[in-house]
C-alpha positions as MATLAB code, in Angstrom:
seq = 'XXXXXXXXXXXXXXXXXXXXXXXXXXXXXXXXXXXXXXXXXXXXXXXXXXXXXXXXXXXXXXXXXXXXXXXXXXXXXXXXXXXXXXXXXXXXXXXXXXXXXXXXXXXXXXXXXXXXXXXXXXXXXXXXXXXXXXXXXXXXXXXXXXXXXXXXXXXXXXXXXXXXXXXXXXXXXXXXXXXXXXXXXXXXXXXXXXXXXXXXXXXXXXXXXXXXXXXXXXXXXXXXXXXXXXXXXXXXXXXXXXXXXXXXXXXXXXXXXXXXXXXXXXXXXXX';
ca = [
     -16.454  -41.955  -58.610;
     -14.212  -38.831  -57.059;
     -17.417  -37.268  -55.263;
     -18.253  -40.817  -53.864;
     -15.380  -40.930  -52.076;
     -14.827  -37.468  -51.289;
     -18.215  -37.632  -49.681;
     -17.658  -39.730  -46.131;
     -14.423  -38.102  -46.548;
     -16.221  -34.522  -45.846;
     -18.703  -36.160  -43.100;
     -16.155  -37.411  -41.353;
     -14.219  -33.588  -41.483;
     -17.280  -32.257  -40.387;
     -17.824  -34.238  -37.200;
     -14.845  -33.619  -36.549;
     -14.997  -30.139  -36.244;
     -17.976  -30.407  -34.704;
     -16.818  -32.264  -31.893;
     -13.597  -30.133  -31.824;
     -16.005  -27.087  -31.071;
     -18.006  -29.067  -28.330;
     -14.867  -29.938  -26.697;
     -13.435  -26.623  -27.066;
     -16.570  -25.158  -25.765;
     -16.895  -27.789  -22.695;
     -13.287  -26.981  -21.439;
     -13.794  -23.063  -21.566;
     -17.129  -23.649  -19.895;
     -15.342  -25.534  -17.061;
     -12.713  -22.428  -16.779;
     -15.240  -20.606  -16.255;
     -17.182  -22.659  -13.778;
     -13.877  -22.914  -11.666;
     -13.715  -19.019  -11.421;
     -17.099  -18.819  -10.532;
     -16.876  -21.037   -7.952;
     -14.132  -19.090   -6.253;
     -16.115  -15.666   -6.688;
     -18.868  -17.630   -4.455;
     -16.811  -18.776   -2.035;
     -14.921  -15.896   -1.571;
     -17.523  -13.372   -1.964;
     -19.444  -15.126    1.258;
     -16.483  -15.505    3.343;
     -14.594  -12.183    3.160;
     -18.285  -10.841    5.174;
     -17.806  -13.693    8.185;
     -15.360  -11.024    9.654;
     -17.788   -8.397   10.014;
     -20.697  -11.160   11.321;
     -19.307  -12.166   14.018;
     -18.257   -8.960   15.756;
     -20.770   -7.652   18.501;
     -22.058   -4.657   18.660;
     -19.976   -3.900   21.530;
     -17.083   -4.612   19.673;
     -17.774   -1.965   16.840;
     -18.761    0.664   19.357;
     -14.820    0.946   20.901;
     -12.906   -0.360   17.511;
     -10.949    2.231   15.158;
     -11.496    2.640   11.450;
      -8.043    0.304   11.197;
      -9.219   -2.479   13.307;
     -11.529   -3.355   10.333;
     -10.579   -5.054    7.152;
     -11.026   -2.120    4.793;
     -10.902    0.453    6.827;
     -14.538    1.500    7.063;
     -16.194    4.498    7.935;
     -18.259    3.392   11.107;
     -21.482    4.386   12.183;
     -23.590    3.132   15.137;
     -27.299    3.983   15.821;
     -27.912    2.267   19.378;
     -31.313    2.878   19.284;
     -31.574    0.306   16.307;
     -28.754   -1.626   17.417;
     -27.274   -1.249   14.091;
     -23.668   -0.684   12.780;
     -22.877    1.016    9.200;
     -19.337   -0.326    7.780;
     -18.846    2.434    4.586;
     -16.022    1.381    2.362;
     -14.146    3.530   -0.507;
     -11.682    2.122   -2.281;
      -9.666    4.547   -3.059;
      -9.083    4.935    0.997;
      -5.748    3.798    1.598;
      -5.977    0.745    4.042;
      -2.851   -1.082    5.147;
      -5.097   -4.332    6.010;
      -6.916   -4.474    3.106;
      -3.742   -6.082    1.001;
      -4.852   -5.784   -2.501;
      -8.738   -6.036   -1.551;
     -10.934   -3.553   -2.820;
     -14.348   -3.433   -1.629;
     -16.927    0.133   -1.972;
     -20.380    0.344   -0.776;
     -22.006   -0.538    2.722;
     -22.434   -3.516    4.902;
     -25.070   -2.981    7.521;
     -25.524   -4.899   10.397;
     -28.435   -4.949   12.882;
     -28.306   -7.297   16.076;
     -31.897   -8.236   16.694;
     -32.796  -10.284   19.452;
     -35.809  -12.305   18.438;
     -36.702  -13.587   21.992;
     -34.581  -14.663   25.428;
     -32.936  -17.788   23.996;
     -32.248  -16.557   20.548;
     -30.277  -13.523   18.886;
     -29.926  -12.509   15.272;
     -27.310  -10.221   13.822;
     -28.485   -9.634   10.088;
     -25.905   -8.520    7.859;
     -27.210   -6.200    4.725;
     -25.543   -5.124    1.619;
     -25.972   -1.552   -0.132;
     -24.424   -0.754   -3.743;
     -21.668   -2.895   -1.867;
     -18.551   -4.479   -4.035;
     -15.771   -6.502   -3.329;
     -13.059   -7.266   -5.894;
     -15.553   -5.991   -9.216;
     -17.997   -8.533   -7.375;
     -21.927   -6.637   -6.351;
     -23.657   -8.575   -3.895;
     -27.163   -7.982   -3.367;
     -29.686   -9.172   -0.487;
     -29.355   -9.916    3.385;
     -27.939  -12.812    5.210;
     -29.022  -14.019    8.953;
     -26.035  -15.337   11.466;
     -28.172  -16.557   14.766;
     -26.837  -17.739   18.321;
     -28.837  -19.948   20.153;
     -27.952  -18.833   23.744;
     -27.103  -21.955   25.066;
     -24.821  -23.108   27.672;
     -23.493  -26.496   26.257;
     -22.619  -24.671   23.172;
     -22.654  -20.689   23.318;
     -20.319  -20.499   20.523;
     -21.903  -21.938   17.725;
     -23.580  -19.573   15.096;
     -26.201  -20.718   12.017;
     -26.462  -18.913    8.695;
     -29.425  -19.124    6.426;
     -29.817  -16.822    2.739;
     -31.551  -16.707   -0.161;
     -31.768  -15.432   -2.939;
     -28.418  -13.406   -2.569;
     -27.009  -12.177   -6.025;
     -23.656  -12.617   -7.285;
     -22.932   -9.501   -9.820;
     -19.565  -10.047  -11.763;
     -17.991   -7.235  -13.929;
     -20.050   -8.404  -17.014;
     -23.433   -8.069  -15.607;
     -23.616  -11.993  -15.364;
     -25.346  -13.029  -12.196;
     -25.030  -16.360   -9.798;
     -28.576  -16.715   -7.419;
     -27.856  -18.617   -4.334;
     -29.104  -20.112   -1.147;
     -27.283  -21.259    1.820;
     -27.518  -23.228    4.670;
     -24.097  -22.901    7.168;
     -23.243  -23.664   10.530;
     -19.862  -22.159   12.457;
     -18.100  -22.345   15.601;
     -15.958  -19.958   17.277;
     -13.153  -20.183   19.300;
     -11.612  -17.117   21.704;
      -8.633  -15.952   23.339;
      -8.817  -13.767   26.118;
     -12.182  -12.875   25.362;
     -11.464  -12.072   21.399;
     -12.031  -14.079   18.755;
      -9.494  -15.756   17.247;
     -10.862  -18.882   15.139;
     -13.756  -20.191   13.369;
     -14.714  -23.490   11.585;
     -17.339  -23.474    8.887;
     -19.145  -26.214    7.238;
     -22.517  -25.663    4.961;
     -24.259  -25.900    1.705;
     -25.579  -24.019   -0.930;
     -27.639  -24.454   -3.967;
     -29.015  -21.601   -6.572;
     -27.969  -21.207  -10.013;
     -24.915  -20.091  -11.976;
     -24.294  -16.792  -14.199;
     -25.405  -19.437  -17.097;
     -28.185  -20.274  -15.771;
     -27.723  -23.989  -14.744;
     -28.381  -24.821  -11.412;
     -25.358  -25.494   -8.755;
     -24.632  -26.741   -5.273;
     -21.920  -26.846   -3.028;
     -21.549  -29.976   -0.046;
     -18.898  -29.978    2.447;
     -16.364  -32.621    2.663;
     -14.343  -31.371    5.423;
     -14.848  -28.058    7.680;
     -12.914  -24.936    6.420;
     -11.003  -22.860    9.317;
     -10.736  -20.008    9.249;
      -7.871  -17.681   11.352;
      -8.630  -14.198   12.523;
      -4.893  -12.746   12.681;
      -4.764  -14.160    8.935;
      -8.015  -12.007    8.670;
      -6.873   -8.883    9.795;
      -3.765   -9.301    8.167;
      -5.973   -9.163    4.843;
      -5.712  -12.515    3.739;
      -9.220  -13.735    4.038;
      -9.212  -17.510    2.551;
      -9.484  -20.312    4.991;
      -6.391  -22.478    5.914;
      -7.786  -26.340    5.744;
     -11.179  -27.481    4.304;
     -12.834  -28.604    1.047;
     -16.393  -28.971   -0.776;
     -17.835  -30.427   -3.833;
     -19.520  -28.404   -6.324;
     -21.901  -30.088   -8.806;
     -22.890  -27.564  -11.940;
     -25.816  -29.717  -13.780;
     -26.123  -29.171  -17.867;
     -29.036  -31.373  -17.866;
     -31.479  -32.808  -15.846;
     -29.652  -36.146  -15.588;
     -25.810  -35.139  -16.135;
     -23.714  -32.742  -13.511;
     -19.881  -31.576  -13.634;
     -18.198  -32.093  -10.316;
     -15.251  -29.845   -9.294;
     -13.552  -30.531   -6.157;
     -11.990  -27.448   -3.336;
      -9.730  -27.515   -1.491;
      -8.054  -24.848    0.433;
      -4.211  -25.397    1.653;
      -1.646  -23.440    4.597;
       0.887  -21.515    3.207;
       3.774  -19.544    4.931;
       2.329  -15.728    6.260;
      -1.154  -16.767    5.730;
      -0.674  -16.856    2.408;
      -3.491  -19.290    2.072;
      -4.782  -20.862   -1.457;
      -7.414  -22.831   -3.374;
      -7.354  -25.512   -5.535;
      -9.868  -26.569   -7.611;
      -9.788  -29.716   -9.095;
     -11.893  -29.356  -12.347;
     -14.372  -32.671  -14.038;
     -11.430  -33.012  -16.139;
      -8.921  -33.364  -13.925;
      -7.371  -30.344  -14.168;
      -6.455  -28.035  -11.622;
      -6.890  -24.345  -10.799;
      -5.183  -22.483   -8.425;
      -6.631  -19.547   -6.901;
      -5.143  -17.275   -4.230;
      -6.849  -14.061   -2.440;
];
């Protein structure tokens, strides 16, 4: 008579873990989807700087007018610009940023109309991050809108300090704004889709443009002052986790991020 009612009794203790664990599990996994996300997003945007310069620009700036301090190097017979970093260089505008490796950057002009400046990664990290692959920023030259700039990637991998990879693709558009013939703004709105370092597929939709500031840039605070996106992390074919960014002005440019988590919880993130 005990064991018949100790029986359900021991079911019901075992579901119960079980669905402890599962919940347990799901909350760490949306931790770490929330960290992820901001290793994306920052990972593509601290490289906008370096984009948008011109080859002109490189060829008169100083080691200091770059975030990082680079070693440059310019071969004008391939239009192309070297950035080296070290981290152990000290660098007054890199804050607490360390990036290594090389960014390359070639300005191709593919015809009359149209220009390219491709931006390449070698053994480059930023922040224990290794990104792999190329990305494309083009200018149509026209003269309703000469500052607007396109980015397409793929296939650009995400290395964390663990080995664990994210794959994405990306689809952005920008425009810039100058003062007194330098740069000084730039709004950004795109998408992206690839999978994350689990394996699961993600995207990334805009729901308002992120801005960007350059003096906030070069000061070494790299996050953008307004703008947010939905991510979407899918488990299944049918069912998705939704995580909401948004980035907020702070005093300085001390800019931050926060993630709003399926759960409702939030994450704050600053540079």
């Amino acid at each position: 008579m005990i064991q018949k009612f100790l029986f359900p009794i021991l079911v019901i203790f075992i579901f119960s873990s079980c669905s402890l664990d599962i919940d347990k599990n799901i909350s760490t996994d949306l931790q770490v989807e929330g960290k992820e996300i901001f290793n994306i997003s920052f990972t593509l945007e601290e490289a906008y700087f370096f984009a948008f310069r011109t080859l002109d620009n490189y060829k008169t700036a100083d080691t200091l007018d770059i975030p990082g301090c680079p070693v440059i190097s310019i071969n004008e017979e391939m239009r192309k610009v070297t950035l080296e970093f070290d981290s152990l260089r000290e660098c007054s505008n890199s804050a607490s940023l360390l990036r290594s490796g090389k960014i390359h950057i070639e300005y191709l002009n593919t015809n009359s109309l149209e220009s390219t400046t491709r931006l390449e990664y070698e053994n480059y990290k930023v922040r224990d991050i290794k990104v792999e692959g190329r990305r494309d920023f083009k200018q149509v030259r026209s003269l309703l809108n000469p500052n607007r700039r396109t980015e397409v990637f793929t296939d650009l991998l995400l290395i964390d300090e663990f080995e664990s990879s994210s794959r994405i693709n990306g689809n952005y558009e920008f425009q810039l704004s100058f003062q007194n013939g330098e740069l000084s703004e730039f709004l950004c709105s795109g998408s992206l889709e690839g999978r994350n370092i689990t394996g699961r597929p993600i995207t990334m939709n805009p729901e308002a443009n992120k801005r960007y500031l350059v003096n906030c840039i070069l000061s070494g605070n790299y996050l953008p002052n307004q703008g947010s996106e939905k991510w979407q992390i899918f488990r299944n074919e049918t069912g998705s986790t939704s995580h909401t960014m948004v980035y907020e002005t702070e005093p300085e440019c001390q800019n931050s991020g926060k993630l709003t988590l399926y759960d409702s919880r939030i994450m704050v993130f600053e540079q």
